[in-house]
N, C-alpha and C positions, 0 to 999 in steps of 0.2 A: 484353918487353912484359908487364906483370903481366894479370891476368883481368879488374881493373875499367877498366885503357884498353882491352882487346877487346871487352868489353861495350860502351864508351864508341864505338868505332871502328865495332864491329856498325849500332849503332843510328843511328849519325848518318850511317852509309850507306845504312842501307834507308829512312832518312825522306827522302834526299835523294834517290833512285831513286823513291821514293812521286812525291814531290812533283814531279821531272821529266815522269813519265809521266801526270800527271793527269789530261792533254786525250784518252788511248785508253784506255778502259775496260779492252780485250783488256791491254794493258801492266800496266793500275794491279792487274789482278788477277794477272798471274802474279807482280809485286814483291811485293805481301803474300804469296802462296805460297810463294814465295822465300825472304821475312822470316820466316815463323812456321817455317819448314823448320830456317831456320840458331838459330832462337831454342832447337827443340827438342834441335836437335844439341848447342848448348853446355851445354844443359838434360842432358843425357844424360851428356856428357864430366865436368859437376861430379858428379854423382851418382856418375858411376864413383869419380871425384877421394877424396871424401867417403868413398864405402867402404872403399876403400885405406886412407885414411890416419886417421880415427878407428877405434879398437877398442872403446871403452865404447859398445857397443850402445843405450843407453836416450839417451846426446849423442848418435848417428849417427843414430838415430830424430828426435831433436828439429830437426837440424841438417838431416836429411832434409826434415823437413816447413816448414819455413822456406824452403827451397832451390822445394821446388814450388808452397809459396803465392807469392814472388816469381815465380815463373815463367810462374803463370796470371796474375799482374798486368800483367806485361810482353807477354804474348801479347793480353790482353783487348781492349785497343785496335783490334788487327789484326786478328782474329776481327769485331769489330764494323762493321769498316770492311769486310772482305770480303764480310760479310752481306749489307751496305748497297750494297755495289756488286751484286753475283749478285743482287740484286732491279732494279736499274738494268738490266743486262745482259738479263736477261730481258723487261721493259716494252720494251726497244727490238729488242730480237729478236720479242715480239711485235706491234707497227707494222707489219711489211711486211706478214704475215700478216694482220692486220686492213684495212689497206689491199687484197690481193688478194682478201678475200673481201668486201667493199664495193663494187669492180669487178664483179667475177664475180655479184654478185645485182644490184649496176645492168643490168650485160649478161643478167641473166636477164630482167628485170624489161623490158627494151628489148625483148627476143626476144617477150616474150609481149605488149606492147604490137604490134607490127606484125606478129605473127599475128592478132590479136583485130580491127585493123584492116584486115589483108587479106580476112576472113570477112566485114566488116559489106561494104564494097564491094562486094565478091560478091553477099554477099544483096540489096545495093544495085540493083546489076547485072541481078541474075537478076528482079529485081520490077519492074524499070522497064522489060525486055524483056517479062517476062509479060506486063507490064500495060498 
């Protein structure tokens, strides 16, 4: 298998893993993890490749740097898309949280309602006995 059907093989399995898991947030984010994990590894493996095998320093530099700007092109997407989700994840992680503290001050806000009415009673009480 040459390196552009691995690359070819890489990618059309972690878009196909992405897109499986769409409907669980938890899933969609560890496939990008995943994805950008094996993107950097083969990112790593060519660089070794590169060093080995060119000796003219100043083409190793160039071929270098070619090598890494394709590499943040091909990551960019997945970066963007993990962003996008870790802000999803987060807004639904906070819902419960705003849901229990909208309880919790209804249920304040009840408590201190049928205190305020158990005292007026009272006073109720206490004036229509006085009086």
């Amino acid at each position: 298998m040459t390196h552009l059907d691995r690359e070819n093989s890489l990618s059309q399995s972690n878009q196909a893993s992405t897109r499986v898991n769409a409907a669980d947030p938890r899933s969609l984010l560890q496939s990008l993890v995943t994805t950008l994990a094996n993107l950097d590894f083969a990112y790593d493996e060519e660089r070794r490749t590169v060093g080995r095998s060119i000796a003219d320093a100043n083409i190793r530099s160039l071929v270098l740097e070619r090598l890494k700007r394709r590499h943040w092109e091909k990551r960019d997407p997945y970066v963007r898309q993990l962003a996008v989700l870790r802000g999803r994840i987060r807004a639904n992680a906070q819902e419960p949280l705003q849901e229990t503290l909208q309880e919790s001050l209804q249920a304040t806000r009840q408590a201190a309602l049928q205190e305020t009415l158990q005292e007026t009673l009272q006073e109720t009480l206490q004036e229509t006995l006085a009086g």
